[in-house]
N, C-alpha and C positions, 0 to 999 in steps of 0.2 A: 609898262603898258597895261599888262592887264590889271593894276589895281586902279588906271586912270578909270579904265572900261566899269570895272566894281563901283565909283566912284561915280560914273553917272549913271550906272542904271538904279542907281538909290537915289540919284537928286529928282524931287518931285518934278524941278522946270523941266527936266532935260524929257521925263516920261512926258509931262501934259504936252508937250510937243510931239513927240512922237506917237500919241495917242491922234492929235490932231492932224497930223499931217499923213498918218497911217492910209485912209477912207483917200485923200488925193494919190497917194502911190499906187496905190489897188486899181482905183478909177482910171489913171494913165497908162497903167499897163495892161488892162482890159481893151482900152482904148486901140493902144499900140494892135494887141492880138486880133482885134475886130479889121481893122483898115488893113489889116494882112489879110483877109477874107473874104473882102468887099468884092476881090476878084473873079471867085468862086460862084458860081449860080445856084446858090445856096435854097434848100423849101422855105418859106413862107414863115414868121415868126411874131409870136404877138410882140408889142412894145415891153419895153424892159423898165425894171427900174436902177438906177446908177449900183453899180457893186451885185449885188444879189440878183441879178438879171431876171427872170421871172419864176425864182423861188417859191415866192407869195401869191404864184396862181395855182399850185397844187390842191391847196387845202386838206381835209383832214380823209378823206377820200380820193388819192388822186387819179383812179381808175375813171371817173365819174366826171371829173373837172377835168380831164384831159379829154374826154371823149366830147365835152360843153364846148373847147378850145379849136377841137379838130373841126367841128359843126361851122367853127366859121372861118378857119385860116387852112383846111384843106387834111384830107388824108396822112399825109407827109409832115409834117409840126418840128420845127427846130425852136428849142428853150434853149433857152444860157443859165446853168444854175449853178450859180457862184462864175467861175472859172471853167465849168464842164460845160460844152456843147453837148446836148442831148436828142437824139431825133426820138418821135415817137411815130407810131407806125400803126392806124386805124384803118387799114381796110382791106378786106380779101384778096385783092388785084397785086397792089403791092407785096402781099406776103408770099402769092404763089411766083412771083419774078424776082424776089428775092433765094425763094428756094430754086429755081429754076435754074439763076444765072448767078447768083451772089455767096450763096448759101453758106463757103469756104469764108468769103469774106466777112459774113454776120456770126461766126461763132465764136468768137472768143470773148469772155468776162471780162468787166473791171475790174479790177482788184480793189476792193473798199476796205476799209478800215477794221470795220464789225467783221467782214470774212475772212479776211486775216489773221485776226486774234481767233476768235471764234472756231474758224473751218483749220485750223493747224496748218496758217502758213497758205490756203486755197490749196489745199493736197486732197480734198476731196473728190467727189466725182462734178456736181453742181455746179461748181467755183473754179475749178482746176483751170488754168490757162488753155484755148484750144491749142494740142502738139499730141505731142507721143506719150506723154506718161498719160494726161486728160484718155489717150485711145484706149490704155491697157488698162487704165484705173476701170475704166467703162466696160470693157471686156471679160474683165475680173468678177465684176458686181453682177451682170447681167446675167452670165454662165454659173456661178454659182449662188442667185440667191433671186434674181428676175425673169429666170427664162420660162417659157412654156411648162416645161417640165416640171423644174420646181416648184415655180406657179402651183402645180398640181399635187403635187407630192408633200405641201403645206395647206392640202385640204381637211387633213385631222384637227390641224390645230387650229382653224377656224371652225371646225365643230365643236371641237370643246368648248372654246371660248365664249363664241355666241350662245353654246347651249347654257353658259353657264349665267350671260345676260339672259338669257329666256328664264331661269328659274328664279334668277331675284326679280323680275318682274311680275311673274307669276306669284310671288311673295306678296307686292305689292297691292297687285289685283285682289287677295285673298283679304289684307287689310285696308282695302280702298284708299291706298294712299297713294300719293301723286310722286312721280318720279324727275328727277332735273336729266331728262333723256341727254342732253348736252353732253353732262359729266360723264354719264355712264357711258356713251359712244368713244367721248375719247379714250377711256379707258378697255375697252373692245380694244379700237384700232392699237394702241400702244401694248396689251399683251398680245394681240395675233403677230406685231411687228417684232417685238423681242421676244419673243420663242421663235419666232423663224429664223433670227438673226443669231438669236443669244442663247437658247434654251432655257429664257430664264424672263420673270415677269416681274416688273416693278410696282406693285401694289401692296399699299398701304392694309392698315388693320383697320383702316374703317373702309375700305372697299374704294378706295379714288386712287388714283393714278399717281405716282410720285414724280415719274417724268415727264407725263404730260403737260403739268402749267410749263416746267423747265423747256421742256420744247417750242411752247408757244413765246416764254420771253424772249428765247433766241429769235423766232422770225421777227418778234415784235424790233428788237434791236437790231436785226438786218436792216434795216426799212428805217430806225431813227434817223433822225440830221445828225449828219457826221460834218462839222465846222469843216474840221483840216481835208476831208474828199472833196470841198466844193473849194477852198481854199487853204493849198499843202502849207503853206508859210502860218499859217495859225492856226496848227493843229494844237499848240499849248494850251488851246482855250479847251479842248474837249478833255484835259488833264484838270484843269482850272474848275471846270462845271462837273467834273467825276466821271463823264462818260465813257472814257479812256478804263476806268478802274473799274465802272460797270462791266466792261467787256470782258475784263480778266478774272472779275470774281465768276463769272458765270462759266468760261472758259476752265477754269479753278473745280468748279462745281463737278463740273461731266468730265475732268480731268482724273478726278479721285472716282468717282462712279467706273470709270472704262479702266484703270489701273484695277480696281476691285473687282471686274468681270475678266480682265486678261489673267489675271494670277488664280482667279478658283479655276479658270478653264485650264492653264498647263499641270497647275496640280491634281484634276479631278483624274481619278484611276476608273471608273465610271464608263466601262469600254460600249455597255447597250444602249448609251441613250443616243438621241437621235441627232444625226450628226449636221450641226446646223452651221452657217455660216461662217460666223469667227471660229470654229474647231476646224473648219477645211481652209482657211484662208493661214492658218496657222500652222497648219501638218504641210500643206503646201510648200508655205515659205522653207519649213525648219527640210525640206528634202529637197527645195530647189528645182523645185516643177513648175516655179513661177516666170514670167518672160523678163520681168525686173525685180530687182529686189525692194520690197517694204519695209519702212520702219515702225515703230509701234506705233505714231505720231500719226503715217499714211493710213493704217488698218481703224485706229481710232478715229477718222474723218470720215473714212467709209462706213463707218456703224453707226456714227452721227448722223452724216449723211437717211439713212434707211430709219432710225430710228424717229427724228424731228420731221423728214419729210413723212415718211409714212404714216407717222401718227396725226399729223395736224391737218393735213390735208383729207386723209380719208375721214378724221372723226368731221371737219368742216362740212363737206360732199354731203354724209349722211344729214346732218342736224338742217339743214338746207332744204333736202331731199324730205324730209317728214314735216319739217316748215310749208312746202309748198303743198303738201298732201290734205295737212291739216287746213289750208285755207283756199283748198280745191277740193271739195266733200265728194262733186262726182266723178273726180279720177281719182279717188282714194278708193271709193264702194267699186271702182271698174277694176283695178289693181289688184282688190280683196278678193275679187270672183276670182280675175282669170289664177291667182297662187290656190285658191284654193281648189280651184275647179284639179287643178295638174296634183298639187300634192294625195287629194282623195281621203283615203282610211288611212295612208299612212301617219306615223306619228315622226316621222324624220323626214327633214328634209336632203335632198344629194346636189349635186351641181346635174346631174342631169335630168333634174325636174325643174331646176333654173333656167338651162338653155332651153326648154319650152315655153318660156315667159315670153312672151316679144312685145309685150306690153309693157311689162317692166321692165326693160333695157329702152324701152321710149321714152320713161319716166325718168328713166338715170340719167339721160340721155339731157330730157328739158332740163332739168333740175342743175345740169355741168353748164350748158348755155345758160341758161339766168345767173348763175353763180359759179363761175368756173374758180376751183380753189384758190387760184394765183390767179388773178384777175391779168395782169400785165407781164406774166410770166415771170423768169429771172433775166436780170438784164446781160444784154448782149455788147458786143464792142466791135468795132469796123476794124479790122488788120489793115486796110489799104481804102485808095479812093477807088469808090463807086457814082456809076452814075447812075441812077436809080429815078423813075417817074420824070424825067427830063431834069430832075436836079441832079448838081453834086453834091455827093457827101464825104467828106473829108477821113481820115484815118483818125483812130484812136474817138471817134464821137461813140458813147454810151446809148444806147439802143433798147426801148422799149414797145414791145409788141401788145396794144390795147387790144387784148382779145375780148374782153367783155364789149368793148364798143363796135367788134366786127359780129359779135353776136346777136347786138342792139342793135345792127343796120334794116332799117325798115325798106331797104331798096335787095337785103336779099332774106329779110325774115316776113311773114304775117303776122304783124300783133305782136311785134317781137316782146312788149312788155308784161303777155301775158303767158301764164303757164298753159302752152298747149302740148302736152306730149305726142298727140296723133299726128302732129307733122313728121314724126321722123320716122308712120308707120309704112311710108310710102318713099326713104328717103336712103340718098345711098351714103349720106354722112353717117361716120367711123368716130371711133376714140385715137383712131390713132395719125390724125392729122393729115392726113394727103388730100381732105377736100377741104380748102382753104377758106372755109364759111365756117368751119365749125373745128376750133383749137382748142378743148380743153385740157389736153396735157403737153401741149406746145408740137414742135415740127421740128424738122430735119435732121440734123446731127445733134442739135442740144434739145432735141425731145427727151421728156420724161422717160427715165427707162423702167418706171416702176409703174407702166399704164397697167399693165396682163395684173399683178398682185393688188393693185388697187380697185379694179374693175372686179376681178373675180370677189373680193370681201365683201365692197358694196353691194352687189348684187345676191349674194349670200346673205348678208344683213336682215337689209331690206325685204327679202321673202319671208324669212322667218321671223320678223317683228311683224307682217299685215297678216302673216298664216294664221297666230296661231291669238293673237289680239286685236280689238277695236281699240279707239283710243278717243279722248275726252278732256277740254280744255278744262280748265281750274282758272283758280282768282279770277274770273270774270270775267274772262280771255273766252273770243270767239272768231270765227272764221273772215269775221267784218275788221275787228281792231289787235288781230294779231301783229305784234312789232317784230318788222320784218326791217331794222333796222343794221348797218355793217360796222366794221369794227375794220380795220386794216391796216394788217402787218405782217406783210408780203401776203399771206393767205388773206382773205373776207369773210371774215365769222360773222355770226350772229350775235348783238351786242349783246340783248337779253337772253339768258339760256333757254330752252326750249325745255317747258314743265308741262306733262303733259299727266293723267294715266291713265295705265293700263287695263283693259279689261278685257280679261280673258275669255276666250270663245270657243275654245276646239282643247280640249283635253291631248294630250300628248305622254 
């Protein structure tokens, strides 16, 4: 038997038919799955096309063409992509009656492909399935490495660091040379996140980031087409195109990177240095003051986690935030007064010359609304049926929240397309998502837990890059033709780096 099997899956006829008749098996049993649904009072869905359902209305932006999609088939948007029922979720009303009445039922993840291999198994916090271990992974991360506290207690090493961006700048200023500010923020973000994490900085000998592109390939590869997620039966094709191998080399990469940071940490004798993250998650475990037990496998997902989120997102935020600066000259020169008006004579800046800023937390503020890092957050999954906005929506449908398109709503923004920071001088919208107009680090239980550490850097940042320098476009680049072009994967960068320089203004 099985050499008959050997036997035809080598005879060309027998594949050119099953090649042919492959696209009608798919189509009939999509078919079969749909008229099981038909019952269902399902939202509003554009037409499909046979097999790929409306895959092909994404486009290379899907934050943008879903919000185009929503504009005419309704808040509420049900896609079929491939095999996956997808809702997508554009607008303020719906999200606050989701958190209201659903909230239990919109938290749990799909488990995809890339997080899988990637996130070790979704044993992170991001990815984790909503249950018990997703609550204590959460619990774990927040208490020792996101909470308030800490938050605070990693205010040295955002002075280092940034001061130590302010001196290559000021380098630059002295040689009038132009800076690729892009690079240099990611690079910021990714050692403030690994010294907090790790006690230890991943930079290169020419001063760039070693794990920052590594970061950004991971989201870019969250976010690729995975064949076999929209269609389990022919995932061989994602082995066949290498994307499969893609996942593993990368996976491969930060596997030997975090085996090399776990092993100098148990052997460092090194009892004064400052006792960050993995060195508490690790004396934890080895004394059993944990509420479950970790493997190395869970602890390396969690530092993943922290490392790829917090670097790519906050470097993204910033490079945004001085994007929109540069091409709004009179809230740039308004921003300059009021940091400099607070900082004075001195030559350091504190966080409590920040929390006098209330101008620049307005700025941060536009700057997460026009560009919120994760445009459509990470996707959600239905545990059971809801019935939501007069539809139903079925169990197990993939769930994305279009927050850039609840930010874009001109029925609850002014001018939503333009950069106005003084709306939110009078406005009671937060970072931290309870008023359901403005999500930039998502809501309810699968909110960002790393709002407090992201907030506090950007806002640090940003004061001391307008304190202490003017800034000035090159290549021919001005406030009229600056490309303000996106890039999307999972986060919304900016395609062109942002080149700007410095020119230094206030001695320090």
């Amino acid at each position: 038997m099985e050499l008959s099997i050997a036997k035809l899956s080598n005879d060309p006829l027998f594949l050119s038919l099953l090649l042919l008749l492959l696209p009608l098996i798919i189509w009939l049993w999509l078919k079969l799955q749909a008229n099981g649904r038909q019952k269902l009072n399902l939202p509003p869905s554009p037409p499909k096309l046979p097999l790929i359902g409306n895959i092909h209305q994404l486009g290379k932006l899907p934050h943008r063409s879903l919000r185009n999609l929503s504009k005419k088939y309704g808040s509420l948007l049900l896609l079929q992509l491939g095999q996956n029922q997808t809702l997508v979720v554009s607008s303020a009303d719906m999200v606050k009656e989701i958190v209201k009445n659903h909230d239990i039922a919109f938290s749990d993840r799909p488990r995809t492909t890339a997080a899988n291999i990637l996130l070790y198994g979704c044993t992170d916090v991001g990815f984790a399935p909503y249950g018990e271990y997703w609550r204590q992974a959460r619990k774990i991360c927040v208490t020792e490495l996101l909470s308030l506290q800490r938050v605070n207690s990693f205010q040295f090493v955002r002075d280092e660091e940034v001061e130590v961006a302010v001196d290559r700048l000021r380098r630059a200023s002295f040689d009038r040379e132009a800076v690729n500010l892009s690079e240099l923020l990611m690079l910021v973000a990714n050692n403030v996140v690994s010294r907090s994490a790790l006690s230890r900085k991943f930079e290169s000998e020419d001063g760039k980031s070693k794990f920052g592109l590594l970061a950004r390939r991971v989201l870019v590869l969250m976010t690729s087409s995975c064949v076999g997620d929209m269609f389990p039966y022919l995932n061989w094709i994602d082995y066949v195109r290498g994307f499969t191998s893609s996942l593993k080399q990368v996976n491969k990469e930060m596997d030997a990177i975090f085996d090399q940071i776990i092993e100098e940490n148990e052997n460092s004798n090194n009892n004064d240095r400052q006792r960050d993250f993995l060195s508490i998650i690790l004396k934890l475990q080895q004394d059993g003051l944990l509420d479950m037990d970790l493997t190395l496998d869970n602890i390396k997902a969690f530092i993943l986690d922290m490392l790829v989120g917090g670097t790519d997102t906050s470097s993204t935020t910033l490079e945004w935030v001085m994007a929109e600066l540069m091409k709004n000259p009179t809230a740039m020169k308004k921003l300059q007064k009021e940091i400099r008006g607070v900082v004075g004579d001195k030559t350091k800046i504190d966080m409590n010359d920040v929390n006098q800023m209330d101008y620049l937390k307005c700025v941060i503020k536009e700057a997460l609304r026009l560009h919120p890092a994760v445009p459509l957050l990470l996707p959600r999954q239905t545990t059971s049926k809801v019935n939501l906005g007069g539809y139903e929506i079925p169990p197990d449908v993939t769930v994305f929240f279009n927050v850039w398109a609840i930010h874009m709503d001109p029925g609850l923004w002014e001018k939503p397309e333009e950069f106005i920071p003084e709306r939110f001088e009078n406005s009671s919208a937060d970072f931290k998502g309870q008023d359901f107009e403005y999500l930039p680090f998502g809501f309810g239980r699968r909110g960002c837990p790393g709002m407090a550490f992201a907030v506090a850097f950007i806002l640090y940042t940003v004061a001391n890059l307008l304190c202490w320098f003017d800034w000035e476009f090159t290549d021919g680049e001005n406030a009229e033709n600056l490309d303000m072009d996106e890039v999307y994967g999972l986060t919304a960068y900016k395609k062109v780096p942002l080149r700007l320089m410095p020119i230094l203004t206030k001695s320090d």
